[in-house]
Biopython code that builds the backbone (N, CA, C, O; Angstrom):
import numpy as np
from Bio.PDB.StructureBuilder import StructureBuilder

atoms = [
    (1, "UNK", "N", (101.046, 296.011, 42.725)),
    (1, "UNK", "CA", (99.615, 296.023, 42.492)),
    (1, "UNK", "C", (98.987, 294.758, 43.057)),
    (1, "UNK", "O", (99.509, 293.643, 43.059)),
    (2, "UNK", "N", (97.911, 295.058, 43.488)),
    (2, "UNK", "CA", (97.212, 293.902, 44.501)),
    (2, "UNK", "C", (96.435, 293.287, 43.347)),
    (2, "UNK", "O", (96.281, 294.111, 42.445)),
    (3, "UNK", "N", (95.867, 292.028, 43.075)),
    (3, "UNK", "CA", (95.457, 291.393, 42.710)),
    (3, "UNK", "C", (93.436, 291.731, 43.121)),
    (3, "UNK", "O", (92.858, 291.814, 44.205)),
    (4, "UNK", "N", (92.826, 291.857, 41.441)),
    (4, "UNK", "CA", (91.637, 292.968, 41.728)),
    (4, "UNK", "C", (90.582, 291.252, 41.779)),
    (4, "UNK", "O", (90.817, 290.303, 41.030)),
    (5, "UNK", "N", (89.526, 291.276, 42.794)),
    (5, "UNK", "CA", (89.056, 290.283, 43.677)),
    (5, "UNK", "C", (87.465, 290.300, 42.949)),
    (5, "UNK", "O", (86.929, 291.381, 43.198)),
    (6, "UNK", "N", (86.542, 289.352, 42.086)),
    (6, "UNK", "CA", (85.679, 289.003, 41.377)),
    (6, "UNK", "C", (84.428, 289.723, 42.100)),
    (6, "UNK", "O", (84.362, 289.408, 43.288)),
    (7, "UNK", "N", (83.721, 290.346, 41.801)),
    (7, "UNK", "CA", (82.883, 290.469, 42.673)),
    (7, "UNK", "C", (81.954, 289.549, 42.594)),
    (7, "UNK", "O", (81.707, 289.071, 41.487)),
    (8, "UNK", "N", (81.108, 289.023, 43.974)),
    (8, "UNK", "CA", (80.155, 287.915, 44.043)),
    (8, "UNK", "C", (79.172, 288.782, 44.004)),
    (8, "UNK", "O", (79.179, 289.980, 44.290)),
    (9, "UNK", "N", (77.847, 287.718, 43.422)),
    (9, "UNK", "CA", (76.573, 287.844, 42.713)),
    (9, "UNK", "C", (76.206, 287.956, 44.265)),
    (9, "UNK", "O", (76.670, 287.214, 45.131)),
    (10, "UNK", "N", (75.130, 289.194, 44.526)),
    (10, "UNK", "CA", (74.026, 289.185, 46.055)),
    (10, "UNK", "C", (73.275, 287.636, 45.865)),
    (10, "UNK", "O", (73.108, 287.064, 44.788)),
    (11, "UNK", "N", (72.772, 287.000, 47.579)),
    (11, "UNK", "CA", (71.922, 286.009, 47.281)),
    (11, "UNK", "C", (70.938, 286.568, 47.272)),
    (11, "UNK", "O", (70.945, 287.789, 47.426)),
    (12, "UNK", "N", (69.448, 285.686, 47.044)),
    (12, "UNK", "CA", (69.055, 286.218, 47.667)),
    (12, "UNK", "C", (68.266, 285.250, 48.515)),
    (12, "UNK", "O", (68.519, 284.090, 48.189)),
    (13, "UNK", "N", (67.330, 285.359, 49.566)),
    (13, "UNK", "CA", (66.697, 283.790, 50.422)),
    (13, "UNK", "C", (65.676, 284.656, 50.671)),
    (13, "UNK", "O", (65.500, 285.803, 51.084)),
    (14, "UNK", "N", (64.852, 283.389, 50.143)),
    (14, "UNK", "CA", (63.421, 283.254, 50.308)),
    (14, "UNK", "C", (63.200, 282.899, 51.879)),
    (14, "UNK", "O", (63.953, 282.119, 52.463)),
    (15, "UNK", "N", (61.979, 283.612, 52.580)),
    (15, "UNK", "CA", (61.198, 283.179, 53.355)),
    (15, "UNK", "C", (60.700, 282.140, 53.421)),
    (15, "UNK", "O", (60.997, 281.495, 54.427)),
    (16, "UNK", "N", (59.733, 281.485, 52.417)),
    (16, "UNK", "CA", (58.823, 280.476, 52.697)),
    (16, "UNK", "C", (59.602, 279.587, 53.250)),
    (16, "UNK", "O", (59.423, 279.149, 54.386)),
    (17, "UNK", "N", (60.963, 279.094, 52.128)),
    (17, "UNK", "CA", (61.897, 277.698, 52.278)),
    (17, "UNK", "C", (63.205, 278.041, 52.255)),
    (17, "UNK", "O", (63.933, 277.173, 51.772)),
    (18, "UNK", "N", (63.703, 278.974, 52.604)),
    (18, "UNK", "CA", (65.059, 279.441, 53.229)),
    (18, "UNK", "C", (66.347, 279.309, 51.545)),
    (18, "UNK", "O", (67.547, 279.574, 51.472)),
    (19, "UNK", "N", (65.320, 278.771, 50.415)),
    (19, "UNK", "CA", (66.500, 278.346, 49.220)),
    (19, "UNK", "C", (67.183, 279.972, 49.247)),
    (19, "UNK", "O", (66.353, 280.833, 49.539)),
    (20, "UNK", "N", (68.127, 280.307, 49.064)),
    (20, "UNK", "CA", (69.569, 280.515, 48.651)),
    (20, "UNK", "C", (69.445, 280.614, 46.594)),
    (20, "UNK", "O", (69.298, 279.668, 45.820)),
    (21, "UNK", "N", (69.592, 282.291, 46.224)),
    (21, "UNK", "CA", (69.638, 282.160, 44.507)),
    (21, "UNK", "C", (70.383, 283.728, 44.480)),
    (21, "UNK", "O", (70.660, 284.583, 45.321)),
    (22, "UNK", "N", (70.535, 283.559, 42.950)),
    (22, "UNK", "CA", (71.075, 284.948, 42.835)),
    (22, "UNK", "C", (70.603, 285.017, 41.164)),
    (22, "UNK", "O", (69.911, 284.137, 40.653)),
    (23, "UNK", "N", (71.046, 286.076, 40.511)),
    (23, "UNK", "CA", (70.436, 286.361, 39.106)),
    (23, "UNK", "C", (69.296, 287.330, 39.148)),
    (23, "UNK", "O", (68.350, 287.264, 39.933)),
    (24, "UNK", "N", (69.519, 288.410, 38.044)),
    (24, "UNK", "CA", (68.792, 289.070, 37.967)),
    (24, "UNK", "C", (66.964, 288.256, 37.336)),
    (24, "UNK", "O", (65.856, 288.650, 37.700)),
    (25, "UNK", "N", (67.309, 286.907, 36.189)),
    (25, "UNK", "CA", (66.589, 286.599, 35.620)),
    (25, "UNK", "C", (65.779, 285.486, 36.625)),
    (25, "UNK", "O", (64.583, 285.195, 36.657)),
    (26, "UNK", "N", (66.776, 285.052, 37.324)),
    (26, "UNK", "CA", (66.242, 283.647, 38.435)),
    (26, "UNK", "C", (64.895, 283.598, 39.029)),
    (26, "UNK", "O", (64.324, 284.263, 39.893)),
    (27, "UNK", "N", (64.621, 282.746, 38.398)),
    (27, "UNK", "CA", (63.244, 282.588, 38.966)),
    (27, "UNK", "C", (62.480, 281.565, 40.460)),
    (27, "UNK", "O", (62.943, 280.425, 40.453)),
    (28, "UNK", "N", (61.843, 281.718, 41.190)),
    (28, "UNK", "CA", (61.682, 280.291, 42.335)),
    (28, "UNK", "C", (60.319, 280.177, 42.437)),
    (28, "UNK", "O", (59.611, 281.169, 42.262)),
    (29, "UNK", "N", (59.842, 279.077, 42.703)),
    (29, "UNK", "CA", (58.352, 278.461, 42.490)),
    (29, "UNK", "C", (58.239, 278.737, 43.986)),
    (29, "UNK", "O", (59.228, 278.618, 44.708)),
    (30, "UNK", "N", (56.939, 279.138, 44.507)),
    (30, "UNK", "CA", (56.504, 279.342, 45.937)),
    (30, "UNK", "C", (56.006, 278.134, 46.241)),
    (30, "UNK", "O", (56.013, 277.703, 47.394)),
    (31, "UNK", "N", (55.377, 277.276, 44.907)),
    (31, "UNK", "CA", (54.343, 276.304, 45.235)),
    (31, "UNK", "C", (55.408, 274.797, 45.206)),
    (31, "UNK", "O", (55.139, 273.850, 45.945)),
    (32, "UNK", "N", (56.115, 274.779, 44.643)),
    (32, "UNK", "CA", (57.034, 273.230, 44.475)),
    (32, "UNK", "C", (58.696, 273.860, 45.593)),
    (32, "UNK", "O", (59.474, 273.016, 46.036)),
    (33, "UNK", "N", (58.834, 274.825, 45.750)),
    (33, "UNK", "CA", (60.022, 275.361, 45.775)),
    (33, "UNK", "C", (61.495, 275.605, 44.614)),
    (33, "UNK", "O", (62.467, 276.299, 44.916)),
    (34, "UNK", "N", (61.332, 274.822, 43.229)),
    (34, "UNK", "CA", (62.350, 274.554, 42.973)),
    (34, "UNK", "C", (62.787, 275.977, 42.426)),
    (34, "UNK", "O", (61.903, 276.791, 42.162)),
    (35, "UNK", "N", (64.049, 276.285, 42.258)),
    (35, "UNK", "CA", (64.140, 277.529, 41.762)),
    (35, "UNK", "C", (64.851, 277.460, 39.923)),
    (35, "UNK", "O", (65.318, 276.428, 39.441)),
    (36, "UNK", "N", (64.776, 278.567, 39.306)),
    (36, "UNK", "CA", (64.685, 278.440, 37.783)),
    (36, "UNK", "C", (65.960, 279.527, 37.155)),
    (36, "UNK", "O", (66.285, 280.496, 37.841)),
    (37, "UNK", "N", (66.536, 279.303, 35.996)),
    (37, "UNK", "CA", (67.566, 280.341, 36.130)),
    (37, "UNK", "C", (66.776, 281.573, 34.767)),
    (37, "UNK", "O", (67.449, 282.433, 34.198)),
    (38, "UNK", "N", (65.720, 281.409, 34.587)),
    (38, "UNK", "CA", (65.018, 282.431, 33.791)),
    (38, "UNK", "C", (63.406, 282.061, 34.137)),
    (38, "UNK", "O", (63.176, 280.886, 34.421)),
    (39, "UNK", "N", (62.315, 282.989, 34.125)),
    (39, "UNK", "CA", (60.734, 283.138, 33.746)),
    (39, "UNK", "C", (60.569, 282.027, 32.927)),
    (39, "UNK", "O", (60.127, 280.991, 33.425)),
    (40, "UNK", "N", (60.925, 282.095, 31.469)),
    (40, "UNK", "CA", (60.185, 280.357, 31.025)),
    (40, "UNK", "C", (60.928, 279.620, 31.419)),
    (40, "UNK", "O", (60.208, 278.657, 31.155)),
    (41, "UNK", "N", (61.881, 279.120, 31.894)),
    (41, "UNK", "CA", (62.474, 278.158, 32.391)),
    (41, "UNK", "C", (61.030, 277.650, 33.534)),
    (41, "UNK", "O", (60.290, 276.668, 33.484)),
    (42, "UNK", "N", (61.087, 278.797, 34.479)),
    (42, "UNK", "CA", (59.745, 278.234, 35.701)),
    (42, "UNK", "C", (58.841, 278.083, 35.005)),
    (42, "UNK", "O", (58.309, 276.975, 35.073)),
    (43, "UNK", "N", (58.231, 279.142, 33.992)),
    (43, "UNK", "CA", (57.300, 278.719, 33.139)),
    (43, "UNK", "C", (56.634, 277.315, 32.957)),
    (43, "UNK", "O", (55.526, 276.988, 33.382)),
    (44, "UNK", "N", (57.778, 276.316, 32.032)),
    (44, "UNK", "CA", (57.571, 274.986, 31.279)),
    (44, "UNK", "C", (57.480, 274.271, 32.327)),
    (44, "UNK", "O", (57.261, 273.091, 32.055)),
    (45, "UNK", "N", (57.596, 274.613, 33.964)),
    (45, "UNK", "CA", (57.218, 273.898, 34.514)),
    (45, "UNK", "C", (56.062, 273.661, 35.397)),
    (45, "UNK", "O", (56.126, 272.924, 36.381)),
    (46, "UNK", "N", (55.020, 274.289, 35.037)),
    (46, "UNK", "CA", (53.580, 274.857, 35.656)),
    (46, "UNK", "C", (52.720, 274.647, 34.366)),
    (46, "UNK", "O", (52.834, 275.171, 33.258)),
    (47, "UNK", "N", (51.845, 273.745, 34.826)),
    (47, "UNK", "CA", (50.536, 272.975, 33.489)),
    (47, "UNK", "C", (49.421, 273.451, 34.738)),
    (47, "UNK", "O", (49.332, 273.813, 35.912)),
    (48, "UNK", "N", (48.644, 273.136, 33.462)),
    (48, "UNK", "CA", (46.965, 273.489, 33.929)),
    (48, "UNK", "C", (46.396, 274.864, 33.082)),
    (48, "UNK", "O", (46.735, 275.416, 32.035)),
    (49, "UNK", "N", (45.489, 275.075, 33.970)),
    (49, "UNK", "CA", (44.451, 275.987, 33.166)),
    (49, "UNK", "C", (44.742, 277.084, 34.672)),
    (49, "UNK", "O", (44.850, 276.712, 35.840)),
    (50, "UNK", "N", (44.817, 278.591, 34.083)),
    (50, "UNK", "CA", (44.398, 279.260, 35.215)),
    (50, "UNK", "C", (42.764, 279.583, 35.472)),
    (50, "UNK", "O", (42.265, 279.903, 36.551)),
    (51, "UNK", "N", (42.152, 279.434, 34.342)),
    (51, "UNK", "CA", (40.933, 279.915, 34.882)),
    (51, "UNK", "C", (40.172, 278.674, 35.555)),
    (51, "UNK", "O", (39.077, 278.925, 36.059)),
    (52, "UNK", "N", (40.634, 277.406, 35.607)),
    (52, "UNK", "CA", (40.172, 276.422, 36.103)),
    (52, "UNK", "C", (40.393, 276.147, 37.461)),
    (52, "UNK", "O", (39.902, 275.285, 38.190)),
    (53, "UNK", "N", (41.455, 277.284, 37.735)),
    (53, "UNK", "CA", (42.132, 276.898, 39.228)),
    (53, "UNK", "C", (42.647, 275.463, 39.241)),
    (53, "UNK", "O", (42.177, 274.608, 39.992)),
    (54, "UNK", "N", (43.819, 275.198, 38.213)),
    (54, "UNK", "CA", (44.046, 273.718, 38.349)),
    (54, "UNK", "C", (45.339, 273.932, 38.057)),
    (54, "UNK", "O", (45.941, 272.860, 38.000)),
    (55, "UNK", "N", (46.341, 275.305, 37.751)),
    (55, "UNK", "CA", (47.349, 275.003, 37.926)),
    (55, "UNK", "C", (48.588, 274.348, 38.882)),
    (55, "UNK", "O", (48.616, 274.770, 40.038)),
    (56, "UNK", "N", (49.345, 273.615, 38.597)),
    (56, "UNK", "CA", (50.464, 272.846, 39.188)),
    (56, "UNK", "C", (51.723, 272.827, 38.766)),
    (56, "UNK", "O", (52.016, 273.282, 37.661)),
    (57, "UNK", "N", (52.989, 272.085, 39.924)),
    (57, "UNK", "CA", (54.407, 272.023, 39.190)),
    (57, "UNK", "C", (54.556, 270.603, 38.603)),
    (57, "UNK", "O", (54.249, 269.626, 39.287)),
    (58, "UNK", "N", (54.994, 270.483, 37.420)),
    (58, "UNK", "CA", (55.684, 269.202, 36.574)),
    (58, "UNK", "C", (57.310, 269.210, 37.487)),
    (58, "UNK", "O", (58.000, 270.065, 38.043)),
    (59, "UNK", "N", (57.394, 267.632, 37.223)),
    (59, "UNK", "CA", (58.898, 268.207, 37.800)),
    (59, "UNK", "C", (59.914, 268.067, 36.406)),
    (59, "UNK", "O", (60.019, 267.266, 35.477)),
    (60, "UNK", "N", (60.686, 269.516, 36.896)),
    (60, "UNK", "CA", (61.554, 270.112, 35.840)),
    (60, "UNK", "C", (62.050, 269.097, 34.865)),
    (60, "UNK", "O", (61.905, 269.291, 33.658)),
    (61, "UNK", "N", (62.783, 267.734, 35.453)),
    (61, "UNK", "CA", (63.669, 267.257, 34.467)),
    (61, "UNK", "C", (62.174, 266.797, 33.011)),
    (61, "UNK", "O", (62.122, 266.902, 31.786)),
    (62, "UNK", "N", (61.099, 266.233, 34.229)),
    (62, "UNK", "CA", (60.274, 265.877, 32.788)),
    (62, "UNK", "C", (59.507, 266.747, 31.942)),
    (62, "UNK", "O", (58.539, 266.405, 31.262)),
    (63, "UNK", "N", (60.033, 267.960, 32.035)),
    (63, "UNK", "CA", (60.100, 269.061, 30.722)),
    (63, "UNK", "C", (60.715, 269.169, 29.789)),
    (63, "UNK", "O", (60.290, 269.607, 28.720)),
    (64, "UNK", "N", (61.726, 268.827, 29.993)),
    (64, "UNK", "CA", (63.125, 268.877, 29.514)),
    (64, "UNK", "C", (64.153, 269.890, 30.175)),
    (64, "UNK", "O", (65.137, 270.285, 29.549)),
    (65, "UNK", "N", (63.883, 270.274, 31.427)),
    (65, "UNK", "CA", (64.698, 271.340, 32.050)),
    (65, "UNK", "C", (66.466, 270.659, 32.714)),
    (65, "UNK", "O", (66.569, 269.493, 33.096)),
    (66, "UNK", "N", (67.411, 271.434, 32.721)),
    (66, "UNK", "CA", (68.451, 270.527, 33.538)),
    (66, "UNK", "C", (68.999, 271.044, 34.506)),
    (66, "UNK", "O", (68.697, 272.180, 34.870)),
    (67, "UNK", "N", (69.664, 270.510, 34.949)),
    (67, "UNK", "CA", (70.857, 271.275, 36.053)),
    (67, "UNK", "C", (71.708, 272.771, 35.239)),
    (67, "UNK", "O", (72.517, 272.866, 34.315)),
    (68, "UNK", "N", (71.084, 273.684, 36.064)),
    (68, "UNK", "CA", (71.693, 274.612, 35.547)),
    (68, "UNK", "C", (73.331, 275.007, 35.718)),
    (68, "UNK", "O", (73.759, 276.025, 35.175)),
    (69, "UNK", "N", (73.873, 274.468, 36.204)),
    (69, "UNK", "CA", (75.311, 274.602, 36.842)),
    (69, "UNK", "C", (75.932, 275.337, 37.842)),
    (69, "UNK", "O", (77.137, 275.532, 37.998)),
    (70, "UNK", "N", (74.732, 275.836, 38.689)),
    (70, "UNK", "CA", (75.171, 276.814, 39.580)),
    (70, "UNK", "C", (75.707, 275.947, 40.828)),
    (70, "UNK", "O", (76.022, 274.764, 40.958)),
    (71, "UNK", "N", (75.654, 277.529, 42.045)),
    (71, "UNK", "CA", (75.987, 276.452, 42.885)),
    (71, "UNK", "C", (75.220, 276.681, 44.351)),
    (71, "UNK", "O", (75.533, 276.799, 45.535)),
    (72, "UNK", "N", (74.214, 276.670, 43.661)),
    (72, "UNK", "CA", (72.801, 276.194, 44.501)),
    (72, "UNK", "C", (72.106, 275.431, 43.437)),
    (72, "UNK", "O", (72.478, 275.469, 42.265)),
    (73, "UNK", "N", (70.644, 274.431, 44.040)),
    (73, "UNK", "CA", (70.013, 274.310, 42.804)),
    (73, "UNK", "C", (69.006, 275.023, 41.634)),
    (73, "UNK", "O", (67.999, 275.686, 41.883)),
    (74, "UNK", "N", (69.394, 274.799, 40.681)),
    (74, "UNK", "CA", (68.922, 275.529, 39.951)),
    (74, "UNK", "C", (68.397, 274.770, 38.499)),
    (74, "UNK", "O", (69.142, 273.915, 38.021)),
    (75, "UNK", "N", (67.175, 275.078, 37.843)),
    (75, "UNK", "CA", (67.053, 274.174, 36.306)),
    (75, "UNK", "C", (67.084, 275.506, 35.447)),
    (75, "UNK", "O", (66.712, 276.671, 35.583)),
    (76, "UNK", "N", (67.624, 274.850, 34.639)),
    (76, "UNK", "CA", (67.658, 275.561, 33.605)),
    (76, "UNK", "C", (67.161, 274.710, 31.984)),
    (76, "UNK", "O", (67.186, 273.482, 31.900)),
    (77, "UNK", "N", (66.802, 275.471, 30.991)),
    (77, "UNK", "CA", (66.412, 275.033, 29.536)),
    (77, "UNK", "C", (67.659, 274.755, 28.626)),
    (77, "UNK", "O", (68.444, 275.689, 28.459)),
    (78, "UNK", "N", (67.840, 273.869, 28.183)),
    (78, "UNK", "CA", (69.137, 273.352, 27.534)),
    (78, "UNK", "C", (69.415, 274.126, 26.221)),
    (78, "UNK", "O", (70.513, 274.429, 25.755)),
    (79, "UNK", "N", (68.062, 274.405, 25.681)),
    (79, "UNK", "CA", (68.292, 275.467, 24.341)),
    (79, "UNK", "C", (68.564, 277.052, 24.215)),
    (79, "UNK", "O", (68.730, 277.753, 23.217)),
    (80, "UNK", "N", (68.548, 277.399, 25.766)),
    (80, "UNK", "CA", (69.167, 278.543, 25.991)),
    (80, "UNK", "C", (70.747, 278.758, 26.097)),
    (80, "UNK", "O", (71.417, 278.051, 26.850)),
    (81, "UNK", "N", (71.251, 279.654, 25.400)),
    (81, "UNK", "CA", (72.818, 279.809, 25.772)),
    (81, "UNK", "C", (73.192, 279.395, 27.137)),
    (81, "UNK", "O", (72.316, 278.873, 27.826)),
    (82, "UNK", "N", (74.417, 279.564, 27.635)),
    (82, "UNK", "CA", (75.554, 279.523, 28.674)),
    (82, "UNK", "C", (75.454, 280.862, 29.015)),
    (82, "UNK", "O", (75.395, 281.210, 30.194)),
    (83, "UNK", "N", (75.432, 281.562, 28.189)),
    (83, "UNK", "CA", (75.303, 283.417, 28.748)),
    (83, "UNK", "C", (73.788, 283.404, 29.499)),
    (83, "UNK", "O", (73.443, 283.935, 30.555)),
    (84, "UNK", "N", (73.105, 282.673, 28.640)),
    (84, "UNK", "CA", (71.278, 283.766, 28.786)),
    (84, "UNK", "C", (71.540, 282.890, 30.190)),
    (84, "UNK", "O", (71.284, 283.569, 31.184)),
    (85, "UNK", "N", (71.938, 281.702, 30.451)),
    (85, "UNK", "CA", (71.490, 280.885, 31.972)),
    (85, "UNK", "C", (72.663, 281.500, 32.990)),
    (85, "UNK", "O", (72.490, 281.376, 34.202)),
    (86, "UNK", "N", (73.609, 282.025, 32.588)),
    (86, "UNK", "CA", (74.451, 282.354, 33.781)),
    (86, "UNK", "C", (74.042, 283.827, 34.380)),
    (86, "UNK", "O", (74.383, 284.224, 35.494)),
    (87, "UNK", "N", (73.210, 284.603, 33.391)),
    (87, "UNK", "CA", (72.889, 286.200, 33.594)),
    (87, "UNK", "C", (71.663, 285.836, 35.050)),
    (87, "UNK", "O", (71.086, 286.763, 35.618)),
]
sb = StructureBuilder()
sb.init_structure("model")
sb.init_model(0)
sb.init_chain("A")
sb.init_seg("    ")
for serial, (resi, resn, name, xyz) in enumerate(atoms, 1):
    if name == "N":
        sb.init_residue(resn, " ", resi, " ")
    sb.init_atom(name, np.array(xyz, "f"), 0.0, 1.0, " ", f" {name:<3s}", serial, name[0])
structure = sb.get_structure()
C-alpha cells in the first residue's frame, strides 16, 4: 500500500498585489493589502465612519491581531481557536 498524500489547500492570488492565500474564511484588504485568516479578523482592522467616507486600515498588530501561522502572511485574532484560524 502506497502511502495516501495530504491534500493541499487551492491558493488563491489576487490581482491587485499578486499576495498568495487560501481558506475558505480568509480574508484580504484591497486597500492596505494585508490579508486576514477570518471577516472580523479584517474587520478590527478598518476604523472610521462609512457614511463619512473616512474609512481606513489600522495596522493589524495595533489591534491586537497576530501572526496567524500560516505560510504566507496572514493576521489572525488571538481569542479565536487554532481550528476557527486554520479553517
Amino acid at each position: 500500500m502506497g502511502a495516501q498524500q495530504e491534500e493541499q489547500p487551492t491558493m488563491t492570488k489576487t490581482n491587485c498585489c499578486g499576495a498568495e492565500f487560501s481558506g475558505l474564511k480568509t480574508a484580504h484588504c484591497s486597500a492596505c493589502h494585508a490579508t486576514f485568516s477570518t471577516v472580523s479578523a479584517f474587520d478590527k482592522h478598518r476604523a472610521g465612519s462609512h457614511s463619512a467616507d473616512t474609512r481606513h486600515c489600522l495596522p493589524p498588530a495595533a489591534v491586537g491581531l497576530v501572526d496567524a501561522n500560516r505560510t504566507y502572511p496572514c493576521w489572525a485574532d488571538p481569542a479565536k481557536t487554532r481550528q476557527e484560524i486554520a479553517a
